[in-house]
N, C-alpha and C positions, 0 to 999 in steps of 0.2 A: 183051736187055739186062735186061729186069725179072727173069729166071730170074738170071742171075749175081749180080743185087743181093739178091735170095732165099735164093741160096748162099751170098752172104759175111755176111748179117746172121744165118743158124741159130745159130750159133757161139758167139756175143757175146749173143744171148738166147738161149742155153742157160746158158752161164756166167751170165750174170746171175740168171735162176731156180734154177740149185743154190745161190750165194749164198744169197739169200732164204729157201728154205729150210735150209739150215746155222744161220742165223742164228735161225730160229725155232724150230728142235731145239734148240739150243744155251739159249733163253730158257725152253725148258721143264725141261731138265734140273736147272737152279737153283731150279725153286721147288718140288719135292719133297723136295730136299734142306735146305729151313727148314723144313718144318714134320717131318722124323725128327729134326729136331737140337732142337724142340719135346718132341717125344713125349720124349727122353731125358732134358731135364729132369724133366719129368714122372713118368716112371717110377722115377727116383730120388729124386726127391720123397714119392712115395707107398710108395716102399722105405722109407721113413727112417721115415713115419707109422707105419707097421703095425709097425717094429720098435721104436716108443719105447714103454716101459713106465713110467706115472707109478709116483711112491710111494704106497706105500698110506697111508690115515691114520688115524693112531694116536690116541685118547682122550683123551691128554694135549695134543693140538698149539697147542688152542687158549688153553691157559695164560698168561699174561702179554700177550694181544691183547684180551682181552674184559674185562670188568667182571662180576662175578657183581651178581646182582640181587638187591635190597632194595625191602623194601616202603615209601614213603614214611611217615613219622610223621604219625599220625592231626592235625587241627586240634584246639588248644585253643578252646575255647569258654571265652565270656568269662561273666566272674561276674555271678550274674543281684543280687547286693546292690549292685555299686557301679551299676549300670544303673537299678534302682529309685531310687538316690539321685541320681544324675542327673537322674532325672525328675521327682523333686521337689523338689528346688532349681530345675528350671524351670517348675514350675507354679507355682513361689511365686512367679517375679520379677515386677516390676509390669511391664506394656506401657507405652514411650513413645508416648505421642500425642500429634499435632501440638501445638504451641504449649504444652505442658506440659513441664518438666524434670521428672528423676527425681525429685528432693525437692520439689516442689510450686510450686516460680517460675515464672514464665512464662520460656521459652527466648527467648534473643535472636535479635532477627531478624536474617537474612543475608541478605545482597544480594550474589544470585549474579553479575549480569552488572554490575558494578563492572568501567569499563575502567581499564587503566594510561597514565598520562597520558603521552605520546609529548612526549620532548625535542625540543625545536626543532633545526632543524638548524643544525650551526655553519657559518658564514660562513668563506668561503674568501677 
């Protein structure tokens, strides 16, 4: 009995392992074929590189993009007479000092922390 059940299961696990392997022939076949379809990008990519030829440039290109250069204008320096007279018009001024005004009075005093008298509030 176990020979006959031997003979009818060959069969069906043969077919089943060709299966199996068809299918995995089949899963390799496809992925050689990404990456040739790769490389021909590539290679007409790198066709295109080797055939571009930039223009050459010419002496005049840069014309009308750039600014020629100038030297900035040197600084005036300032006149050493009117600096002198500045300076003596400030050594002649008198110094204020406390409690003295310019012409010789006594300066009035201020009273700096004078508060402001707060209105009463209005009745509602």
């Amino acid at each position: 009995m176990a020979a006959r059940y031997t003979q009818a299961i060959r069969p069906i696990i043969a077919n089943i392992t060709r299966q199996s392997v068809t299918i995995t022939t089949r899963r390799t076949l496809f992925a050689p074929s990404a990456v040739r379809s790769a490389d021909l990008v590539q290679q007409m990519y790198l066709k295109e590189l080797q055939g571009y030829k930039p223009t050459p440039l010419k002496a005049n290109d840069s014309e009308g993009h750039v600014q020629k250069f100038a030297l900035p204008k040197a600084p005036t320096s300032p006149e050493e007479s009117n600096i002198s007279s500045e300076l003596s018009a400030y050594e002649s001024q008198q110094p204020d000092i406390e409690g003295n005004a310019a012409d010789g009075a006594p300066a009035a005093e201020e009273n700096w922390f004078v508060e402001d008298e707060e209105e009463p509030a209005a009745a509602h």
